[in-house]
N, C-alpha and C positions, 0 to 999 in steps of 0.2 A: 648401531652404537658408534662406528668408528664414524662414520658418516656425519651423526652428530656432534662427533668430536672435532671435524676436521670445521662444520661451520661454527662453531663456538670458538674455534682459532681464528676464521678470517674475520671474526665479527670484532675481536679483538681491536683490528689494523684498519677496519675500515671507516673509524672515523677519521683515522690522516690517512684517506685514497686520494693519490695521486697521479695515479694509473688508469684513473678511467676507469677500475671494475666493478663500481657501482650502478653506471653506467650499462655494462655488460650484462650486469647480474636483472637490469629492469627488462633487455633488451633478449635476455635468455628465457626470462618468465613468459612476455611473451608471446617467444614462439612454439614454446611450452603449452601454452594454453592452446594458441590457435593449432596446432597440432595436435592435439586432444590423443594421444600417443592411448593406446589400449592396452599396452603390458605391462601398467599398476603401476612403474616405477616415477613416471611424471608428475603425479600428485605431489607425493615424496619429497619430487626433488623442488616442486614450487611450493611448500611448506617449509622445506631451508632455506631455500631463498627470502621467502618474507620473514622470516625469522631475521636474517641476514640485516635486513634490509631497516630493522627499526634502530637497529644502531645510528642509524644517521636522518636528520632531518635537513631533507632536498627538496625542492618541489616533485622533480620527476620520478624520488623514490616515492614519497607521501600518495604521489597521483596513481605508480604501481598501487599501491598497499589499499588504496581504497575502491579501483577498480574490484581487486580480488575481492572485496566485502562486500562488496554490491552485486557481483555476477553470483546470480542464482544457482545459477549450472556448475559453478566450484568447486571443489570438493570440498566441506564440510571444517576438515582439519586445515587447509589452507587459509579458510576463510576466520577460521580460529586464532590460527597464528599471523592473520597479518591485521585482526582487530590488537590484537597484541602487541604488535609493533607501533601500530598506529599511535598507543596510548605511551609506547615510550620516545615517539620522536615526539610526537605532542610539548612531554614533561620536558620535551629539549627546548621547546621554542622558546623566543628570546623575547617575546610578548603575548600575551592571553588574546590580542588580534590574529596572529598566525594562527594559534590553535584552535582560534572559535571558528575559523574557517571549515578544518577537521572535521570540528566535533557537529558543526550544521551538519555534513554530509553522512556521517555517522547516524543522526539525527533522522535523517532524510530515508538513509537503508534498516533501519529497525522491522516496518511491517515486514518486509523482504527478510528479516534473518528471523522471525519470531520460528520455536522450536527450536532452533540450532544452536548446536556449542560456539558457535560464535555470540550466537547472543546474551545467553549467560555470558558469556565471560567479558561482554559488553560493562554486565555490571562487575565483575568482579575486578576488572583491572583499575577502578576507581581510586582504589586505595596502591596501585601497583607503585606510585612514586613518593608513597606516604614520608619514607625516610630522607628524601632532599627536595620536596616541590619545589613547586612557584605560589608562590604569596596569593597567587591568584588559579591555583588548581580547583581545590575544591569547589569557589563558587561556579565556573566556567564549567565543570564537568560535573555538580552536580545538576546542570539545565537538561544533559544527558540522561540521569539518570530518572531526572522528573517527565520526560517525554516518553521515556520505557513504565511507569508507573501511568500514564497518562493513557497510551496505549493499552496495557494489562487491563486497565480500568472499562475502555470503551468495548473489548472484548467481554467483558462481563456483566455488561450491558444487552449483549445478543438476545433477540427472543429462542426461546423454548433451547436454550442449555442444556446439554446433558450435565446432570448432576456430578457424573464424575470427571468430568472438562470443566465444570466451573469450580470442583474443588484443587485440581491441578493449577488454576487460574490464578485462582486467591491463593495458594501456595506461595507461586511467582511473585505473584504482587507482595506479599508480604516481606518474599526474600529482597526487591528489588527496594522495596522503605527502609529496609533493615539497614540498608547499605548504603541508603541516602545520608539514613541518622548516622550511622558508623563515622560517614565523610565529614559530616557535619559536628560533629562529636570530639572527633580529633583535629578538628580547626579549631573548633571551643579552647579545649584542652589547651593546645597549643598555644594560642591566645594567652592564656591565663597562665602559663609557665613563662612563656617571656613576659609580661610585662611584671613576675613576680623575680622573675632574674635584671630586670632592669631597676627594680625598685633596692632590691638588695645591694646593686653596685650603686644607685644614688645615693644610702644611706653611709653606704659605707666612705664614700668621697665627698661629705657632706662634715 
């Protein structure tokens, strides 16, 4: 807990690092990793880290954050937490070019995460910047979430399925449409509230 507390403090300050310890923090992961430490605390500490790290969109943090999503050998919650990040420096970019970059590689490590709480939460963080996107989230991330349904799909294709791996399948599938339509839903929505707030201020200065 304290632990937690203390990286939800630096995450605060480090989008104005001046200091270089973002820097430090890609360069501490790592050696984090490549020392593959065996007394449990390492994981830990590269899960606050990437936590850390989506506060800011850098190249060299982004290229951390997606290594760890892509190395198989990861720990699990790591790989959790820096799909995570990923999706909040993403909502930082300053163009839907930067982030399609992301989201290809994203795209690219899907079979590699299927099973894992990364993965799930591949979809779930779709809607993670719901409250101030970019004008151009939903479409750019829903291409994400259609190559995870695309994937689900060609899995359920497989000959001689076991019956209860393919209802676990189309479970997936089901939750990962849900959240396409959700995305696509509150774009709608949205849509349709401003241009109904823009109609009201024409009428009104009319």
């Amino acid at each position: 807990m304290i632990a937690w507390t203390a990286a939800n403090g630096f995450r605060r300050h480090l989008a104005n690092d001046t200091t270089g310890f973002a820097r430090y923090l890609c360069q501490l992961y790592r050696s984090l990793r490549s020392a593959q430490l065996a007394d449990g605390r390492a994981p830990a500490t590269r899960w606050r880290i990437v936590h850390l790290l989506g506060s800011l969109h850098d190249p060299a943090t982004v290229q951390v954050l997606l290594d760890a999503v892509k190395d198989e050998n990861e720990d699990g919650w790591v790989r959790y937490g820096a799909v995570r990040s990923l999706a909040e420096a993403a909502s930082r970019s300053r163009s839907a070019d930067a982030a399609r970059e992301m989201f290809a590689q994203l795209i690219c490590a899907l079979p590699g995460l299927h099973g894992t709480t990364a993965f799930m939460e591949i979809r779930d963080v779709a809607l993670l910047a719901a409250s101030n996107w970019p004008d151009w989230w939903a479409r750019e991330y829903g291409v994400i979430l259609s190559a995870g349904i695309e994937l689900l799909g060609a899995k359920l294709k497989a000959p001689n399925l076991d019956a209860r791996l393919r209802h676990k399948l189309e479970q997936e599938e089901r939750a990962w449409r849900d959240q396409l339509n959700a995305l696509t839903n509150r774009t709608v929505g949205e849509s349709i509230a401003s241009a109904g707030c823009k109609g009201e201020r024409d009428e009104r200065l009319a």
